[in-house]
RODO-2510 file (C-alpha; in nm, 4 decimals, decimal comma):
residues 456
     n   res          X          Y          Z
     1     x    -3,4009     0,8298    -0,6075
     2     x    -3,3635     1,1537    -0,4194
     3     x    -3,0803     1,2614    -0,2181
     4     x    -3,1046     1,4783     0,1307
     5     x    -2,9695     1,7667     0,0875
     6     x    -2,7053     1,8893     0,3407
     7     x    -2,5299     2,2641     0,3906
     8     x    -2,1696     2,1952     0,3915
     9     x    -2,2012     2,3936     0,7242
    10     x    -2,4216     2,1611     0,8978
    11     x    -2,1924     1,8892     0,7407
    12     x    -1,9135     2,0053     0,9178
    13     x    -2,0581     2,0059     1,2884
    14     x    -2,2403     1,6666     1,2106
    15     x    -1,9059     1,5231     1,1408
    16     x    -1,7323     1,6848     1,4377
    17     x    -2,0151     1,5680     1,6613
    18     x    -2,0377     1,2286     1,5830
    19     x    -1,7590     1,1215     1,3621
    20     x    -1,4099     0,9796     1,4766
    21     x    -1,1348     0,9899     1,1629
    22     x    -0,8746     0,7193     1,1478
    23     x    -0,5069     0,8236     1,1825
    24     x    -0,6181     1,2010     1,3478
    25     x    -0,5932     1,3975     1,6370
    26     x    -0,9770     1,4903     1,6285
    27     x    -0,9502     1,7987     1,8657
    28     x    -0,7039     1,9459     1,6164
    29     x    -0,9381     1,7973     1,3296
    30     x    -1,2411     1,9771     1,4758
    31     x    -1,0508     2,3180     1,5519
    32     x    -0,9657     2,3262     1,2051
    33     x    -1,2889     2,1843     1,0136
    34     x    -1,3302     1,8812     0,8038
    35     x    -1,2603     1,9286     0,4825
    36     x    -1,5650     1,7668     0,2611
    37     x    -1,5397     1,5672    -0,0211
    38     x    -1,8552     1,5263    -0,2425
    39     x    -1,7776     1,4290    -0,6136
    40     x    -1,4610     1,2507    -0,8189
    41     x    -1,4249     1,2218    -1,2001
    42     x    -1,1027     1,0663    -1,3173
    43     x    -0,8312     1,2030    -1,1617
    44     x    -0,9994     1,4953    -0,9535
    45     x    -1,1855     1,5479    -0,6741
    46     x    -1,4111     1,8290    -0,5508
    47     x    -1,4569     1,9827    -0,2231
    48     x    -1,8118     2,1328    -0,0883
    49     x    -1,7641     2,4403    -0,1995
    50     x    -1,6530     2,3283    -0,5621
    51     x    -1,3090     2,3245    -0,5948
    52     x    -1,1520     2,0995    -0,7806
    53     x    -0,8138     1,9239    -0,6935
    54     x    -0,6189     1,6961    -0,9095
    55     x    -0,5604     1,4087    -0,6833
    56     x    -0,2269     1,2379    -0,7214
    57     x    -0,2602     0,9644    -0,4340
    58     x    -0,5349     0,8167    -0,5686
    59     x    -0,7285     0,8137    -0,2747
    60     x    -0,5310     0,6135    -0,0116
    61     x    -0,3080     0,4396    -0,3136
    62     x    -0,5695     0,2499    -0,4771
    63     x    -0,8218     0,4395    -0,7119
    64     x    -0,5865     0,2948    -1,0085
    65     x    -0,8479     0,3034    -1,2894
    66     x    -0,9964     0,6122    -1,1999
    67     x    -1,2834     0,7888    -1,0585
    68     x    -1,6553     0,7866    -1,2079
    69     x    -1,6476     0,4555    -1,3885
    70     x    -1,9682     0,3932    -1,4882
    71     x    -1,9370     0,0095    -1,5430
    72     x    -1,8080    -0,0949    -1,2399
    73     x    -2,0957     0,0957    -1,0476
    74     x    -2,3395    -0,0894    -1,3089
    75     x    -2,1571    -0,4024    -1,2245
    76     x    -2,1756    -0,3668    -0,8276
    77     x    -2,5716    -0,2689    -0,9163
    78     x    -2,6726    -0,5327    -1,0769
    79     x    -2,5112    -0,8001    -0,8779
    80     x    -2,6656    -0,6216    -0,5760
    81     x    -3,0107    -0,6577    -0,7859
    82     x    -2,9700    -1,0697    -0,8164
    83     x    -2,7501    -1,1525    -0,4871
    84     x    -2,6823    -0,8809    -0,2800
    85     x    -2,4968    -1,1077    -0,0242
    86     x    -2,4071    -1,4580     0,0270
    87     x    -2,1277    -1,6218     0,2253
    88     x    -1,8463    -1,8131     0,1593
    89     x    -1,8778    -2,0585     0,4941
    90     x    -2,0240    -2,4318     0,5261
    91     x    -1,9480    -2,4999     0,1446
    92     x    -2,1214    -2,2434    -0,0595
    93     x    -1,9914    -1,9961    -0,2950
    94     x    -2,1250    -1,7070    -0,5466
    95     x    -2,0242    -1,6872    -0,8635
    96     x    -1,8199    -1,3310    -0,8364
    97     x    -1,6183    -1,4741    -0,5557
    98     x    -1,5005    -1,7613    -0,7548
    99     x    -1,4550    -1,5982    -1,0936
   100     x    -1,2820    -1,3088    -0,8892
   101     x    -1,0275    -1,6106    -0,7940
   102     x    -0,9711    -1,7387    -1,1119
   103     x    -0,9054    -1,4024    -1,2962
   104     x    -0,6498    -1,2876    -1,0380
   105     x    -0,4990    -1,6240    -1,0305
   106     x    -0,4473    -1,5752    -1,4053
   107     x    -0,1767    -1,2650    -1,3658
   108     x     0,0223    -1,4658    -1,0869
   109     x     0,2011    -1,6523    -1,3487
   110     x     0,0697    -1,9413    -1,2317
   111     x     0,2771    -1,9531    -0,8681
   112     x     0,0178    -1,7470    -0,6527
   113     x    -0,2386    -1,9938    -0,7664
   114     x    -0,5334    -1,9579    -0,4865
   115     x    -0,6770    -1,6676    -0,3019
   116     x    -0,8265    -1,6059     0,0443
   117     x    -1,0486    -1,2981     0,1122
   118     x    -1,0537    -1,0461     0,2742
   119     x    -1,2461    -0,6995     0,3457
   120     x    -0,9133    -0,5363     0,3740
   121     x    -0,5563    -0,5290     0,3672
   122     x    -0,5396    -0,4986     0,7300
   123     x    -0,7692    -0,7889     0,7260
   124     x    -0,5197    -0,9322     0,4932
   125     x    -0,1735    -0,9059     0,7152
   126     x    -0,4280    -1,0698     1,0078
   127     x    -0,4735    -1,3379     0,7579
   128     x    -0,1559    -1,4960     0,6408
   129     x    -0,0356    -1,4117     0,9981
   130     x    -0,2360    -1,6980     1,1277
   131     x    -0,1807    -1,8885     0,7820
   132     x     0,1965    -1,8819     0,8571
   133     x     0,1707    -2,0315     1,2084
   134     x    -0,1004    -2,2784     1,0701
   135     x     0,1165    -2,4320     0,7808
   136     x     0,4061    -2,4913     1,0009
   137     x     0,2058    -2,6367     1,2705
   138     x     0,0216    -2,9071     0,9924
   139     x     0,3742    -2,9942     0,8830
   140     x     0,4880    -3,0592     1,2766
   141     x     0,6628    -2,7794     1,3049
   142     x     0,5171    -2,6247     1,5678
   143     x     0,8172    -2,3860     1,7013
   144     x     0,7762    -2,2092     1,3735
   145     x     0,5707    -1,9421     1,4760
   146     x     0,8031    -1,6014     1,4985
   147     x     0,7502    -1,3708     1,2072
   148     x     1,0448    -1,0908     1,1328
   149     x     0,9460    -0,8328     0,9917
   150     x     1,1167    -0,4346     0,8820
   151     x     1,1237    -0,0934     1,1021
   152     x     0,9131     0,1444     0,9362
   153     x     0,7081    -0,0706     0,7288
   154     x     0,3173    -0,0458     0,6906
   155     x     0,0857    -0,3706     0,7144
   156     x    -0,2380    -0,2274     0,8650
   157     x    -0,3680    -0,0903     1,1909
   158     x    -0,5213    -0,4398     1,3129
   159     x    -0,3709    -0,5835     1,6261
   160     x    -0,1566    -0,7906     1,4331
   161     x    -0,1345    -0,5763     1,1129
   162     x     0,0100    -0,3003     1,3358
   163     x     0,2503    -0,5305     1,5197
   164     x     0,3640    -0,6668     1,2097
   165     x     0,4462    -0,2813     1,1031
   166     x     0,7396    -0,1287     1,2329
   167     x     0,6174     0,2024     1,3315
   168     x     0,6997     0,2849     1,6401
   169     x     0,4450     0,5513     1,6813
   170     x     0,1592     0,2985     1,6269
   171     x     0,3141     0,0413     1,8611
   172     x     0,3323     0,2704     2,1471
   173     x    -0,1156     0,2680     2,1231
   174     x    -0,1693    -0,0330     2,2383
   175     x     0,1180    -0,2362     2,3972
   176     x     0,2171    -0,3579     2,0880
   177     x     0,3619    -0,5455     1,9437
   178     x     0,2340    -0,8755     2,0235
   179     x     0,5220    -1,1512     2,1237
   180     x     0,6516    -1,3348     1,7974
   181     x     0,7260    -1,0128     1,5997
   182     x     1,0863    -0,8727     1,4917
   183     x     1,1855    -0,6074     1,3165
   184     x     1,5110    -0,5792     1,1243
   185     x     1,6262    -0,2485     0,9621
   186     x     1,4732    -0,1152     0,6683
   187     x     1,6551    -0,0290     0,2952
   188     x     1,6096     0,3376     0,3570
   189     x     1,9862     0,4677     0,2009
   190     x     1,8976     0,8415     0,2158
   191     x     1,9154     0,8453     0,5780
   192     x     2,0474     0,5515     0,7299
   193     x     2,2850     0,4545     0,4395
   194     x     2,6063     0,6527     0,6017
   195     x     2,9083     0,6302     0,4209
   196     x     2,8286     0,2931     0,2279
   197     x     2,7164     0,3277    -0,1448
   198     x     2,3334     0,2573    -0,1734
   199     x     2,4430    -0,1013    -0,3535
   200     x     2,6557    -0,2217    -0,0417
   201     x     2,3667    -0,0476     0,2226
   202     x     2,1310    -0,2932     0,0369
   203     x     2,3686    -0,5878     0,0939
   204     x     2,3974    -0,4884     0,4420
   205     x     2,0217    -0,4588     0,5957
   206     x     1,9663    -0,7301     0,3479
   207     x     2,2190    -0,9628     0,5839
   208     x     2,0067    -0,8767     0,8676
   209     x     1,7262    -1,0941     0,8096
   210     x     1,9890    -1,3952     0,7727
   211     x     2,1166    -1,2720     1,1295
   212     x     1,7931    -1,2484     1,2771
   213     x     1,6997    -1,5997     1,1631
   214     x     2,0113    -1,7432     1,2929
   215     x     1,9769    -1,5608     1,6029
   216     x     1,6096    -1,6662     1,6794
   217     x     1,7161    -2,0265     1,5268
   218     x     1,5555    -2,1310     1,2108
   219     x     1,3207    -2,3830     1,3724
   220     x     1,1558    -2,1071     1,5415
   221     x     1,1095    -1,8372     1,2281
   222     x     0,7910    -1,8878     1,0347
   223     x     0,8475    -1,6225     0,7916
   224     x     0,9849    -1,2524     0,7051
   225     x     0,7363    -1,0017     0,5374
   226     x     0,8255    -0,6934     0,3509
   227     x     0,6553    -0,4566     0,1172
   228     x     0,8275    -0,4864    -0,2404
   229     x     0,8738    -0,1078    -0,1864
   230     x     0,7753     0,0475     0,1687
   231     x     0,4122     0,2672     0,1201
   232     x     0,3565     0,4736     0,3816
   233     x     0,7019     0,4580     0,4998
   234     x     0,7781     0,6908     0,2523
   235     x     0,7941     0,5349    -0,0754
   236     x     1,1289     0,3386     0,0243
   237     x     1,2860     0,2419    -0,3144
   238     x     1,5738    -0,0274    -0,1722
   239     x     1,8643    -0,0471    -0,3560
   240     x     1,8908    -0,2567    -0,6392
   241     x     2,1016    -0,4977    -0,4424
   242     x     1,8251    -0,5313    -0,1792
   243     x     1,5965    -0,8396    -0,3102
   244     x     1,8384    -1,0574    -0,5300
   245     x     2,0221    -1,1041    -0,1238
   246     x     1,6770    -1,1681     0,0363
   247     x     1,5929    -1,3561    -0,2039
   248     x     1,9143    -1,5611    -0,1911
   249     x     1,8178    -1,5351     0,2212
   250     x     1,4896    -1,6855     0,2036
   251     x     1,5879    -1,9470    -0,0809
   252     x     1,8541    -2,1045     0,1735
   253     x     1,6574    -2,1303     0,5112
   254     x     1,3236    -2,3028     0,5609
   255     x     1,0677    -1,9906     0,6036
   256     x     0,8130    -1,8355     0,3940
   257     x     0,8689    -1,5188     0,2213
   258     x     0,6049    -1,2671     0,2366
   259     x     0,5127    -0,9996    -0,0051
   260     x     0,2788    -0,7350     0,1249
   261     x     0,1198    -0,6718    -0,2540
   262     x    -0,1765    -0,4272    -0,0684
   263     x     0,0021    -0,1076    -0,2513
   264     x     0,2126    -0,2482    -0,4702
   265     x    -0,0497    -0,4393    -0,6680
   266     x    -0,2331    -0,4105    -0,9432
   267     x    -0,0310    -0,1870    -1,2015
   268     x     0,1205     0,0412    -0,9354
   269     x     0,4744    -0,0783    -1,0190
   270     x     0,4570    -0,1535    -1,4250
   271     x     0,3776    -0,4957    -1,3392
   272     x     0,0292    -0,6839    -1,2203
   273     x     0,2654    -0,7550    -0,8612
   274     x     0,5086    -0,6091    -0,7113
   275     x     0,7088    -0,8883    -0,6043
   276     x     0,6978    -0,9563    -1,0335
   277     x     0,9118    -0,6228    -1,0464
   278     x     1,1823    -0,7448    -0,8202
   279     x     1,1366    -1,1273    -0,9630
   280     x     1,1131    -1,3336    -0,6358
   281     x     0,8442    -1,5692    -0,5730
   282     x     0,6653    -1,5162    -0,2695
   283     x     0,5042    -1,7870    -0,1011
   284     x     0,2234    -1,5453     0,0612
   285     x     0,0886    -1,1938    -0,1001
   286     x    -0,1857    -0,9802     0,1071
   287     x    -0,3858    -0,7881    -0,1564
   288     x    -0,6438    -0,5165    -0,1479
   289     x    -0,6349    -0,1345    -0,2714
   290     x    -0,6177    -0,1512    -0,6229
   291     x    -0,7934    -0,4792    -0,6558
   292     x    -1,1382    -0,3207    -0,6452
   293     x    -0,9789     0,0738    -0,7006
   294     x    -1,1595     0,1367    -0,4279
   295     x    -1,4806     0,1514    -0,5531
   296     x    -1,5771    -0,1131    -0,2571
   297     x    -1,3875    -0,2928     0,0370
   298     x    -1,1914    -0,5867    -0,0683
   299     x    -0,8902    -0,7799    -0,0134
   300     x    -0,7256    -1,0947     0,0365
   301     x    -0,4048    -1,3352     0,0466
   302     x    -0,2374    -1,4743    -0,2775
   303     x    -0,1358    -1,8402    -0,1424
   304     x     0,1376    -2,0226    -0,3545
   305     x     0,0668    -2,4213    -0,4375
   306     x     0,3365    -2,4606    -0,1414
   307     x     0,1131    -2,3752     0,0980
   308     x    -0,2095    -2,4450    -0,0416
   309     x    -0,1238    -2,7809    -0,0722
   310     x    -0,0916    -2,8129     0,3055
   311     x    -0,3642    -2,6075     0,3437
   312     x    -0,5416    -2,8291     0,1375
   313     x    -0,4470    -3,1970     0,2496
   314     x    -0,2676    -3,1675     0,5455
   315     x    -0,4709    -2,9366     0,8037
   316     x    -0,8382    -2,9690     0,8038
   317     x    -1,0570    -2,7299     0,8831
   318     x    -0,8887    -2,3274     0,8891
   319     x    -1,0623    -2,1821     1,2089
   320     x    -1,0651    -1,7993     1,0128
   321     x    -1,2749    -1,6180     0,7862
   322     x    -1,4934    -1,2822     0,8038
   323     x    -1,8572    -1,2413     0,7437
   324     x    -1,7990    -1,0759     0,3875
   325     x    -1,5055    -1,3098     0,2285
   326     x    -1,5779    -1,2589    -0,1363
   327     x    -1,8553    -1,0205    -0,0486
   328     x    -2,0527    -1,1014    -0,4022
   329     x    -2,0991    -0,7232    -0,5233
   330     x    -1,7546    -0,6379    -0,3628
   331     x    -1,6350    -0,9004    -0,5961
   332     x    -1,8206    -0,7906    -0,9344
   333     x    -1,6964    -0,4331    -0,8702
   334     x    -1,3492    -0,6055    -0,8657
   335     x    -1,4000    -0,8055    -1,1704
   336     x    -1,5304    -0,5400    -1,3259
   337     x    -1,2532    -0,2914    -1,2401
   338     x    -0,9811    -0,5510    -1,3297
   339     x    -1,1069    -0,5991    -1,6659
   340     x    -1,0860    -0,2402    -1,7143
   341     x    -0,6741    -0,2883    -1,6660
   342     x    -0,6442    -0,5613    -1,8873
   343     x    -0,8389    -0,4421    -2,1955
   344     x    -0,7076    -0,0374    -2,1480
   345     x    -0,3523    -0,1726    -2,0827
   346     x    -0,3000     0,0626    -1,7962
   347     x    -0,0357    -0,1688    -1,6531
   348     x     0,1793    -0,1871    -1,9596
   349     x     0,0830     0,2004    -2,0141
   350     x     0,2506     0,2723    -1,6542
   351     x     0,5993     0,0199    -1,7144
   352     x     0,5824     0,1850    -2,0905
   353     x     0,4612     0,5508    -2,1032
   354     x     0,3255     0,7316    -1,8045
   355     x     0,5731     0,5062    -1,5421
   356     x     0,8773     0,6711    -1,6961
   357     x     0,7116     0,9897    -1,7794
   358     x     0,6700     1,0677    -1,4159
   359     x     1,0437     0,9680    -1,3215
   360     x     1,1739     1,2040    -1,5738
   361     x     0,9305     1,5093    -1,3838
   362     x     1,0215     1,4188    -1,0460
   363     x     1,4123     1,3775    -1,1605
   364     x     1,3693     1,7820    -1,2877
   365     x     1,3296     1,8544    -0,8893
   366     x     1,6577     1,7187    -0,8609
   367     x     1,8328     2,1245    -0,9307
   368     x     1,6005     2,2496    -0,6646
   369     x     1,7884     2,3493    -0,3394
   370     x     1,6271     2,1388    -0,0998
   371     x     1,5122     1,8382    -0,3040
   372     x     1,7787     1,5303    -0,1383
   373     x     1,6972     1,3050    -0,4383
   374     x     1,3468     1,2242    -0,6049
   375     x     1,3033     0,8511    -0,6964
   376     x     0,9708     0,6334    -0,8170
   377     x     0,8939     0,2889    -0,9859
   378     x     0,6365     0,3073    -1,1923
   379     x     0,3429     0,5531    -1,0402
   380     x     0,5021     0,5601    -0,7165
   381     x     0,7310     0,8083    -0,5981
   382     x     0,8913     1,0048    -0,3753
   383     x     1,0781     1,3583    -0,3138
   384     x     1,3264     1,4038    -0,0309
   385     x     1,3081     1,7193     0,1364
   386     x     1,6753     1,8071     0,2508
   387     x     1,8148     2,1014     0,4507
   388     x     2,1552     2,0400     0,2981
   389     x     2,1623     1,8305    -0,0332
   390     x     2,5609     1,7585    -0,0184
   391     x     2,5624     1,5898     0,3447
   392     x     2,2258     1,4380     0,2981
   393     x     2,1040     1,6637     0,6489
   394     x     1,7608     1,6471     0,7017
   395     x     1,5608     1,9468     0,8703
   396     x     1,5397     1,9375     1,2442
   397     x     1,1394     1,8617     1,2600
   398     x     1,0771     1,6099     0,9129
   399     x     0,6969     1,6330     1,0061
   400     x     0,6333     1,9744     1,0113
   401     x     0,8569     2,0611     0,7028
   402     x     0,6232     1,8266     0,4933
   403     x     0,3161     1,9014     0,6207
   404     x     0,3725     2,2339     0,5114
   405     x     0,4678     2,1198     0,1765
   406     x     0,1969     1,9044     0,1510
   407     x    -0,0592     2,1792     0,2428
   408     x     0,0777     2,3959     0,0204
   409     x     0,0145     2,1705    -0,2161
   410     x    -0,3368     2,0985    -0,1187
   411     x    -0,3947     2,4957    -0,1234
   412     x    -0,2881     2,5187    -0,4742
   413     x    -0,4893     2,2023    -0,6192
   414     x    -0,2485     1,8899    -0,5498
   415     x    -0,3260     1,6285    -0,3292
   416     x     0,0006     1,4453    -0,2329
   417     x     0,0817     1,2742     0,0923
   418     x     0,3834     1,3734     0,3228
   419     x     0,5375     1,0973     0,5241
   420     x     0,7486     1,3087     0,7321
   421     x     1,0012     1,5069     0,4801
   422     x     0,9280     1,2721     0,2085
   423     x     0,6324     1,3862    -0,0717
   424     x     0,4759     1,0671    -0,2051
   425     x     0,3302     1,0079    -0,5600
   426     x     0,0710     0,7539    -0,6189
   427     x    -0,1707     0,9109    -0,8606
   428     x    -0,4510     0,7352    -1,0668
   429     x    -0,2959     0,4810    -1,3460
   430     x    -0,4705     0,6671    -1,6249
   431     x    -0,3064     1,0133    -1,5257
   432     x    -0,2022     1,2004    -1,8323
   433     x     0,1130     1,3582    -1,8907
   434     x     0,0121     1,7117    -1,8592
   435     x    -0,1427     1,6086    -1,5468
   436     x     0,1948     1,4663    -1,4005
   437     x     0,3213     1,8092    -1,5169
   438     x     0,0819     2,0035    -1,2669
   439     x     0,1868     1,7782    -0,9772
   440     x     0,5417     1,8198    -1,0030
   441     x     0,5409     2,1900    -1,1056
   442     x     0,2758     2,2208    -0,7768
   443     x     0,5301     2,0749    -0,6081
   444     x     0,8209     2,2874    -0,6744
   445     x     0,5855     2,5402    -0,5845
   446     x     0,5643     2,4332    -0,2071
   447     x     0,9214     2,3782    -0,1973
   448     x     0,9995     2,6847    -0,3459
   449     x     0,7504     2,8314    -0,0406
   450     x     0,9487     2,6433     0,2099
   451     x     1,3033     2,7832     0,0951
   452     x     1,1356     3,1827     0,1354
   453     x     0,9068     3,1177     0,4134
   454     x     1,0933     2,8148     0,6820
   455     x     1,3754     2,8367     0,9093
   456     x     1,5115     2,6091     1,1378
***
């Protein structure tokens, strides 16, 4: 097999003719030039003209085992060689789909026990969306159809996946969000905690998902979804009063609670969920990301017996499903990539070793002047960029102090993510320590930039 060679040049003006990036403002993209990616080996990438960065976001959250795995491409070729695709409508199956099911069944603990798929996680919050409203409507409870969700959270860019996020930025493309959608605060302490301790801030936006129910009436909720911690909001760590309340919330009124597991999944947190972390039982779970590392498009919903059961018995026929639900090579490449976690131990490796390893670097930003406070579960984390560390006062433009950061970053070798002044960890779950050592000290780099070379 030969490949077509390319100049990077011509690269460059192909893309800007012809190619439209997600989440960009492409005249700005095309003043500046794309920036082309051409080869990955464990935790690095390298650019077209060869240099190498050490990527700690892992891709967009989810290349948890790693780049260049050689298995999981063998897997996804020799699947493609005996059944490249098959679908999953009018009563057939493949055999990847189904043992894809089983094995992620098997780290549910038995509660999650069935799985609907999906190409993506966007795909995913689309999914259980309708699910929700469906279940309610079997059992005769066809009021139930408002979902409540939190400001700032992340659940895709779908119609529905973006409605169901609270950015405000994303609902103003679009005239969304679509009617049945609420959003209640978010645990964010660092800037919206005030005065209140971060344990009696959690109690307190906690409350408000009991106050929205009441106020919509619980015969019209159908359920309340949150991200176990909040992605691309920032990496929003609640406090650890936070779940045990929603928890106690959802346990008392008749919705279903609904974990977005799309980041959180997988390792990320120490644990194979993230709802396992926080120890709630969620009747619902979109999946994707790490499921597959991203070696190939996948996702799904985690369905508890609850709802299967109705699902099952009560409903009939689901009127939903995509052309490539448990997309047969899609599906090896996943099987293939979770055995990798279970036999290398790279979720116990990131609750026992690396997972605390990177807490203890990011807590050594804590003595820098403009570092607010650095927190992370597991491989996810998060630096606070702060104008004034003793009254918790942000800069005047968030956005443009981290992208700065961030591209300083990028300059010197790191990738990391800025979600306005917040720098986000989410490197690869086989990152070494000396690795997590570059990041950070990268990092105090660019802030250390910022102090000499920013004013507001």
């Amino acid at each position: 097999m030969t490949k077509t060679a390319v100049a990077p040049s011509n690269l460059g003006a192909i893309d800007a003719a012809h190619h439209l990036h997600p989440f960009s403002d492409m005249k700005k993209l095309n003043d500046a030039g794309t920036k082309i990616i051409n080869r990955a080996d464990g935790v690095h990438i390298w650019d077209s003209n060869g240099k190498q960065y050490l990527d700690a976001f892992a891709g967009l959250w989810c290349v948890n085992v790693g780049y260049g795995r050689q298995s999981i491409a063998d897997a996804a070729y020799a699947q493609m060689q005996e059944l490249p695709y098959y679908n999953t409508f009018f009563g057939t199956t493949t055999p990847p789909a189904t043992l894809l099911a089983q094995k992620i069944a098997g780290h549910t603990r038995g509660k999650l026990n069935h799985v609907f798929f999906t190409n993506s996680g966007s795909e995913a919050s689309d999914t259980w969306f309708r699910m929700a409203r469906v279940y309610w409507k079997a059992l005769g409870h066809e009021t139930k159809t408002q979902v409540i969700a939190r400001k700032n959270a992340y659940h895709g860019s779908t119609v529905a996946g973006a409605s169901l996020g609270g950015m405000k930025w994303m609902h103003e493309q679009g005239n969304l969000p679509i009617p049945g959608i609420h959003h209640i605060n978010q645990p964010y302490w660092y800037a919206e905690g005030g005065d209140l301790s971060p344990e009696e801030f959690g109690l307190k936006v906690a409350k408000e998902l009991e106050d929205k129910i009441l106020e919509l009436g619980e015969e019209n909720v159908a359920a309340f979804v949150a991200e176990p911690i909040q992605g691309a909001g920032g990496v929003i760590v609640p406090p650890s009063t936070y779940w045990p309340e929603i928890k106690r919330i959802a346990a008392k009124y008749k919705i279903l609670l609904v974990a977005d597991e799309v980041i959180c999944g997988f390792g990320r947190l120490g644990t194979w969920f993230g709802h396992q972390y926080y120890d709630f039982e969620p009747d619902l779970a979109p999946i994707a990301k790490g499921l597959s590392s991203g070696y190939l498009p996948i996702g799904g919903v985690l369905v508890s017996e609850r709802v299967a059961k109705v699902m099952i018995e009560e409903l009939g026929d689901f009127y939903h499903g995509y052309t490539y639900s448990g997309h047969p090579v899609a599906a090896a490449a996943a099987i293939e990539n979770l055995r990798i976690i279970e036999e290398e131990g790279l979720v116990e490796r990131v609750r026992d070793d690396i997972g605390p390893y990177l807490a203890q670097a990011l807590q050594s930003l804590a003595d820098h002047d403009l570092v607010g406070e650095a927190v992370s579960v597991g491989l996810m984390g998060a630096v606070q960029i702060a104008a004034d560390k003793a009254t918790r006062r942000r800069f005047a433009k968030p956005d443009e102090v981290g992208t700065l950061v961030r591209n300083q970053c990028v300059d010197n070798g790191v990738i990391l993510r800025a979600t306005g002044d917040r720098m986000l960890f989410s490197p690869p779950l086989i990152i070494s320590r000396s690795e997590v050592d570059q990041a950070v000290d990268t990092l105090r780099k660019g802030l250390d930039w910022l102090k000499d070379n920013h004013k507001e």
